[in-house]
LUMLUMNU-509598 format. One record per residue (C-alpha): residue number from 0; residue in three letters; y, x, z. Coordinates in steps of 0.02 Angstrom, whole numbers, plus 50000, padded with zeros to 5 digits. Example, Ala and Ser with C-alpha at 12.3 -4.5 7.8 and 13.67 -1.06 7.14 Angstrom:
2
n|res|yy|xx|zz
0|ALA|49775|50615|50390
1|SER|49947|50684|50357
This chain:
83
n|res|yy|xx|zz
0|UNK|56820|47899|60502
1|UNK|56683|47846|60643
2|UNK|56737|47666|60703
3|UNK|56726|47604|60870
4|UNK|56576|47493|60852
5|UNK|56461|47607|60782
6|UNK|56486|47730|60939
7|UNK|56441|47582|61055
8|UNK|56279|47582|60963
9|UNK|56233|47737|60938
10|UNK|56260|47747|61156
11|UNK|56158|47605|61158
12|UNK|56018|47677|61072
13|UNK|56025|47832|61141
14|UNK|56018|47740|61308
15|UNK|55870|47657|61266
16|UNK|55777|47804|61198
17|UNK|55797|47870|61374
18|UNK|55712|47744|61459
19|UNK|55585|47747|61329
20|UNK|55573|47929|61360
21|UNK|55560|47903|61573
22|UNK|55441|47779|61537
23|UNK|55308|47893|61417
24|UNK|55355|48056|61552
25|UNK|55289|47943|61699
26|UNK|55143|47873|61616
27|UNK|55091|48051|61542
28|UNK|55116|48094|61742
29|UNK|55027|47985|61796
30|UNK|54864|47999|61672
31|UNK|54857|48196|61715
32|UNK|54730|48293|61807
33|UNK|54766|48303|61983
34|UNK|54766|48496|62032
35|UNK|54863|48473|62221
36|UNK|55004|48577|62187
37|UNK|55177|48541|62160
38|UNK|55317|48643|62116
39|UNK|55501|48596|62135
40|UNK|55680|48658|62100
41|UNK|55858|48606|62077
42|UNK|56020|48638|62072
43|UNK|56186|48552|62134
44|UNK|56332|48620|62090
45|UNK|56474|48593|62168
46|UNK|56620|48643|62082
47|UNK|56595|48851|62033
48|UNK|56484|48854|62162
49|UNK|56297|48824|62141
50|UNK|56168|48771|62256
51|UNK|55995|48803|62224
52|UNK|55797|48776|62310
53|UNK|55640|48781|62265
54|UNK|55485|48796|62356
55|UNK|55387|48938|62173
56|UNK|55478|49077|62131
57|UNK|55449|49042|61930
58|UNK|55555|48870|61977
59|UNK|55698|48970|62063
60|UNK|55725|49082|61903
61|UNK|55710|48925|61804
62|UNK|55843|48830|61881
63|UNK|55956|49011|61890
64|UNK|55960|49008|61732
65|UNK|56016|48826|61712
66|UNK|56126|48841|61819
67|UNK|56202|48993|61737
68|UNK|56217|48893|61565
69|UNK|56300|48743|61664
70|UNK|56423|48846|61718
71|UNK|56469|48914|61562
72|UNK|56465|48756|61467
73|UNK|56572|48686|61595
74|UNK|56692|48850|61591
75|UNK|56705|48831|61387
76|UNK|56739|48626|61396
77|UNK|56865|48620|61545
78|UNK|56943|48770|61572
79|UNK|56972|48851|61425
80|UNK|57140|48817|61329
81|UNK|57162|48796|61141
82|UNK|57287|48914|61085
């Protein structure tokens, strides 16, 4: 049986591995060649419905398919019922 405490650190950890991980993705972003171009996408979903931009067409299908595997996760974790 998992006790309460050790969840509360293993969130803890994991919280701090993600600012450890923001703080290595910004530095390696900010150490790397400068080429001019940027390339964006995202995705909001709001409930079924999905929202997506993007200014490169490789992006778009990107976040498509993201969004695609959101919304399935999301179908399999809150809608489906345990028979």
């Amino acid at each position: 049986m998992i006790k309460g405490s050790s969840i509360i650190i293993a969130g803890i950890i994991a919280i701090f591995i993600g600012f450890i991980l923001i703080f290595i993705g910004t530095f390696l972003q900010g150490t790397a060649s400068k080429t001019g171009e940027v390339k964006t996408g995202g995705v909001i979903l709001i409930g079924p419905i999905p929202i997506i931009f993007g200014n490169d067409t490789g992006s778009i299908i990107t976040v498509v398919i993201l969004a695609i595997i959101l919304m399935i996760l999301a179908y399999f974790l809150f809608y489906r019922t345990l028979a």
